[in-house]
C-alpha positions in Angstrom: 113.1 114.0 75.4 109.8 115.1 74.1 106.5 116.4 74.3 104.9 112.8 74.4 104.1 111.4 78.5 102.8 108.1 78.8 103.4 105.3 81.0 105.5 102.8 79.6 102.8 100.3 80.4 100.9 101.8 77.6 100.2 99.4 74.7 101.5 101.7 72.4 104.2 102.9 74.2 107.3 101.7 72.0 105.6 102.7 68.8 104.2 106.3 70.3 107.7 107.0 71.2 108.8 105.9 67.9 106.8 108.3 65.9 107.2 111.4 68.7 110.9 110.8 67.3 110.2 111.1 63.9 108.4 114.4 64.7 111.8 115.4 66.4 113.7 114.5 63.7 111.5 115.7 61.4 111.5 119.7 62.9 115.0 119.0 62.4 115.2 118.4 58.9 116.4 114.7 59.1 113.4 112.5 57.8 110.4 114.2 55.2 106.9 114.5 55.9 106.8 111.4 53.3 108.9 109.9 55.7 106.2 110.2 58.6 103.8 109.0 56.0 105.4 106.0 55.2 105.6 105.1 59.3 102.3 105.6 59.7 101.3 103.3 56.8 103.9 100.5 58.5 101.9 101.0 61.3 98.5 100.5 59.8 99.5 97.3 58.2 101.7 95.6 61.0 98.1 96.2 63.3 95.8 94.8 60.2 98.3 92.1 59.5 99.4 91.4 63.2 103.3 91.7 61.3 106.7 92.1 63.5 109.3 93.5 62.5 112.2 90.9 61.9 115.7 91.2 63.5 117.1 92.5 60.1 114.7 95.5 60.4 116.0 96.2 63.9 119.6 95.7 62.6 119.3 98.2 59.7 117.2 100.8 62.0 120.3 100.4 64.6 122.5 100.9 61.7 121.1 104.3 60.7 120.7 106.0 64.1 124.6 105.1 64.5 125.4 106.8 61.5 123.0 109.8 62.7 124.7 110.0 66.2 127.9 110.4 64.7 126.9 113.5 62.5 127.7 117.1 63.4 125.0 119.1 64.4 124.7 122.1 61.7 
């Protein structure tokens, strides 16, 4: 899947994965390097504020990668 290898008992592990996809999808052309940007800065606050993300985040993140699947590859 990628260039990323960690054990998934890593701390990190869900949201190192996450952002190793975002570099995927960026080299693709699918999300912009403000895109990356505005993960990273998620990141930095949900650690600072000790935030979740709530199940409506989940739902619309599900929502997009379904709509992504279904696309053609150019």
């Amino acid at each position: 899947m990628s260039r990323l290898e960690l054990p998934r008992g890593h701390p990190r592990y869900e949201s190192l994965v996450r952002r190793e996809r975002l570099l995927e999808f960026y080299e693709r052309g699918i999300v912009t390097s403000s895109g990356l940007i505005s993960h990273g800065r998620g990141e930095a606050f949900d650690y600072i504020l000790g935030e979740k993300t709530q199940p409506f985040g989940y739902a619309a993140e599900r929502a997009a990668l379904t709509g992504f699947s279904h696309q053609k590859n150019p």
